[in-house]
C-alpha positions, 0 to 999 in steps of 0.5 A, a space after each residue: 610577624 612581630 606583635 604590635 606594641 600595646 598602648 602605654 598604660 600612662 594614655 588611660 585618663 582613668 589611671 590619672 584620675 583614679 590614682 590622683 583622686 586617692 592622692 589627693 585625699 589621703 594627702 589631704 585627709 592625712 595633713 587635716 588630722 595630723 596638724 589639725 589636732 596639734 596645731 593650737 594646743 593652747 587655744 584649745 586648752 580646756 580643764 587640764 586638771 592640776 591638784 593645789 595642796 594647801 598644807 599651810 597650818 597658819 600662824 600668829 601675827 599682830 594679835 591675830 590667826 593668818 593663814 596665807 595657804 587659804 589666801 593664796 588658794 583663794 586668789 587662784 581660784 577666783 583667777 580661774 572663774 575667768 579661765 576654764 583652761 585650768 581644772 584647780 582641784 583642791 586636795 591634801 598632799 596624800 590625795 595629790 601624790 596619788 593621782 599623780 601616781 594614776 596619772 589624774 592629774 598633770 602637775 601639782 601647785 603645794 603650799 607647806 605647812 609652815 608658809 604662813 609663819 615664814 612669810 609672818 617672819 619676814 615682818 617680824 620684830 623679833 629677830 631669827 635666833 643667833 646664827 640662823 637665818 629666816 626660813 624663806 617662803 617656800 612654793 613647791 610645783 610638781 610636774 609629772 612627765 608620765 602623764 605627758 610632757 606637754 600637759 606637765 609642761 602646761 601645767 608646771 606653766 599654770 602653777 608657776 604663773 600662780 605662785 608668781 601671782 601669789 608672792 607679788 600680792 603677798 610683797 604688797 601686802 608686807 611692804 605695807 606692813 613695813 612701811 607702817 612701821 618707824 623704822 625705814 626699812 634698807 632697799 634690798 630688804 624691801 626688794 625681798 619683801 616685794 617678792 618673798 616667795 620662793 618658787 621651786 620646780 621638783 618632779 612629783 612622780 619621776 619616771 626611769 632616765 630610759 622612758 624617753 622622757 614619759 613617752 616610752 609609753 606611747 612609742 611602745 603602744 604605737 609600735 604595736 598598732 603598726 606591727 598589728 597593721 603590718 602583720 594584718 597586711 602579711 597575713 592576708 597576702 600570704 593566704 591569699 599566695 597559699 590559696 592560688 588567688 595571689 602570685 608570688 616574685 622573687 625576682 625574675 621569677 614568679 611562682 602561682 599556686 593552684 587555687 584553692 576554691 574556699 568560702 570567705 568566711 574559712 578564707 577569714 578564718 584562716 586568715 585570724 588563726 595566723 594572726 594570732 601565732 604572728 601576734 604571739 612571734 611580733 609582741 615577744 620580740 617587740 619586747 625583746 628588743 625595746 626591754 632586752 636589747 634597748 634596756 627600755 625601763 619597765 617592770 611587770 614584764 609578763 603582763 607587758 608581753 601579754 598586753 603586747 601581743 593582745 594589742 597586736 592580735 586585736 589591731 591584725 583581726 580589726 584589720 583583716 576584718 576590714 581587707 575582708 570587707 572593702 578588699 584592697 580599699 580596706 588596707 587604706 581604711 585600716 590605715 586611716 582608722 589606726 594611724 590618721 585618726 588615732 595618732 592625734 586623738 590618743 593623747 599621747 604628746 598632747 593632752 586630750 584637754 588641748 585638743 579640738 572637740 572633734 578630736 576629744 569625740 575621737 579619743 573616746 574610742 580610738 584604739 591608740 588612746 585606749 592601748 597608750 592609756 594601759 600602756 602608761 599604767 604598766 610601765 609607769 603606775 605599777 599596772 592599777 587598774 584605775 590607772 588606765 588598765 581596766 579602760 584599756 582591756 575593756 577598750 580591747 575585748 570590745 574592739 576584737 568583738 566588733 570586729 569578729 562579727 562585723 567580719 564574719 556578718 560580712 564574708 558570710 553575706 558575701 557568700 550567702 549572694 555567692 559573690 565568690 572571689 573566683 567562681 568554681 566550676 560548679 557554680 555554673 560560670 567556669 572557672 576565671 583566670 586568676 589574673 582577672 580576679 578581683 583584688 584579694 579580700 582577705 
């Protein structure tokens, strides 16, 4: 006699709500983090440190000593007291070079040596020596792509806009001198003298053509927590296989080991001692194929795989900590936590300065700025550790602490109030069919 056909599954209202419910807040929570911290960058703009050099040692004009570095120094600083989007921070040329070699600041505004006497000659009486010309006044802006080309792009924007400003004031000031004098001056040199500054662009600290433009730094480190995540997911479902609590297919067939009746806490166990040989596997060939076969420019290249596979044993751990303690809701939290809400707080494409405040509170300890932070100083600052190195390892010795004792507290507890995934014969309930086991936890 034939089986009657069950109901299709598609008739439970709880399926519909239950999985639109989820949808609908992943998608929502997903497109809140994602544009929402990268949606105004300008408006929230607030201190992006640029460094302002003033080398200019002055010079002689009409009976007095000038020094138009100070000048234009000055004019931008009283300029900022109205606009906190800029942190001007007055340095020498040494200390400017430095921090643009740490990545401390975005880009640099310099004033040369000999600013005040080229713009003074201008105006000068005596004429340039026979056959040379006046040297023209010079502004240089230095950009600095490793630090992020956003941020270097807002700052190259700042400090043209200043030295723009400046050459405009300076002109007025020339054309008066000019006009003081008997002898009118032709059009074009007083349309020279309204704009004698000339403004030029060079990068202060270059980085290598295949850094993808500064942002190798932050492709490498986001390829590690995915490979962290992803290994953390493989690990937990083949435990889960090899333990009997999980089937297997291939294809038509479907094979179920006989289950293994073990603690939470050695299920966890089992779980990290796998992740950490998958880490040592995913970071070497993670930098076999991004160093090796894509030619990625880097040096340092054994702290680079040491650094590798510690971010993705560090990241695989956090992760099976949480499948451990939420089950399957937890490979959704995991993704929130080291995808959804580190992606736009790292600081990676758009400076932490141009975020929202919510998303600079993230920043201060999501693991992808942290990761992104230490990877820019090994590829890009010589591996200093005031470059972001030391943050970053101290970033990572806390995160695999919290995460071993949060999840071994929880499995322990689990087990202690003998909430066993599958109970066993000797806790007095029989043994329950595999298929109405609760979702693995890792």
């Amino acid at each position: 006699m034939p089986q009657p056909t069950p109901p299709s599954v598609l008739r439970r209202p709880r399926l519909w709500i239950g999985t639109g419910l989820i949808a609908a807040v992943v998608s929502m929570l997903f497109a809140l983090l994602y544009v929402g911290g990268n949606v105004n960058p300008k408006g929230n703009l607030r201190d992006l440190p640029v460094a302002l050099v003033n080398a200019d040692s002055g010079a002689d004009a009409g009976g007095r000593h000038v020094n138009l570095g100070d000048q234009v120094v000055a004019g931008i600083q009283k300029a900022a007291e109205g606009d906190k989007s800029f942190d001007w921070q007055v340095v020498s040329r040494e200390e400017a070079d430095e921090r643009l070699g740490r990545g401390k600041v975005f880009g640099a505004l310099v004033i040369p040596k000999d600013f005040s006497a080229t713009v003074t000659a201008l105006t000068s009486p005596q004429p340039a020596p026979q056959g040379k010309a006046a040297a023209a006044p010079t502004l240089t802006v230095l950009t600095n792509q490793s630090a992020g080309s956003i941020g270097s792009s807002m700052s190259s924007q700042a400090a043209q806009k200043a030295a723009h400003a400046a050459s405009a004031q300076i002109g007025q000031e020339l054309l008066k001198q000019a006009a003081a004098q008997k002898a009118p001056l032709p059009t074009a040199a007083q349309l020279k003298l309204a704009d004698p500054v000339t403004v030029t662009v060079a990068d202060g600290h270059p980085v290598g053509s295949r850094s993808a433009m500064g942002l190798s730094a932050f492709y490498y480190a986001l390829v590690l927590v995915v490979c962290g995540m992803l290994g953390a997911n493989l690990v937990n479902s083949q435990v889960d296989t090899a333990l009997g609590y999980l089937h297997t297919d291939y294809g038509p067939v479907r094979k179920r080991e006989p289950v293994q009746h073990t603690s939470r806490v050695r299920t966890l166990a089992v779980g990290i001692t796998l992740m950490l040989g998958m880490a040592l596997v995913m970071g070497t060939l993670v930098e076999v194929a991004t160093v090796g076969i894509l030619d990625m420019d880097a040096s340092h290249l054994g702290l680079l795989w040491l650094y590798s596979v510690a971010t993705i044993a560090v990241v695989g751990i956090g992760s099976l900590a949480l499948f451990a303690a939420f089950g399957t809701p937890g490979m959704l939290l995991a993704t929130i936590v080291f995808v959804a809400m580190a992606v736009p707080s790292s600081g990676a494409t758009v400076p932490l300065q141009a975020l929202p405040g919510f998303f600079r509170t993230l920043s201060e300890f999501e693991p992808l700025r942290q990761i992104t932070e230490g990877m820019r100083a090994i590829l890009y600052y010589g591996a200093q550790a005031d470059a972001g190195l030391t943050r970053a390892w101290a970033s990572m010795g806390i995160a695999l602490a919290a995460a071993l004792v949060f999840g071994f507290a929880v499995t322990r507890l689990y087990d202690r109030k003998g909430l066993h995934r599958i109970p066993s014969p000797a806790d007095g309930s029989g043994t329950a069919a595999p298929e109405a086991a609760a979702p693995a936890a890792g």
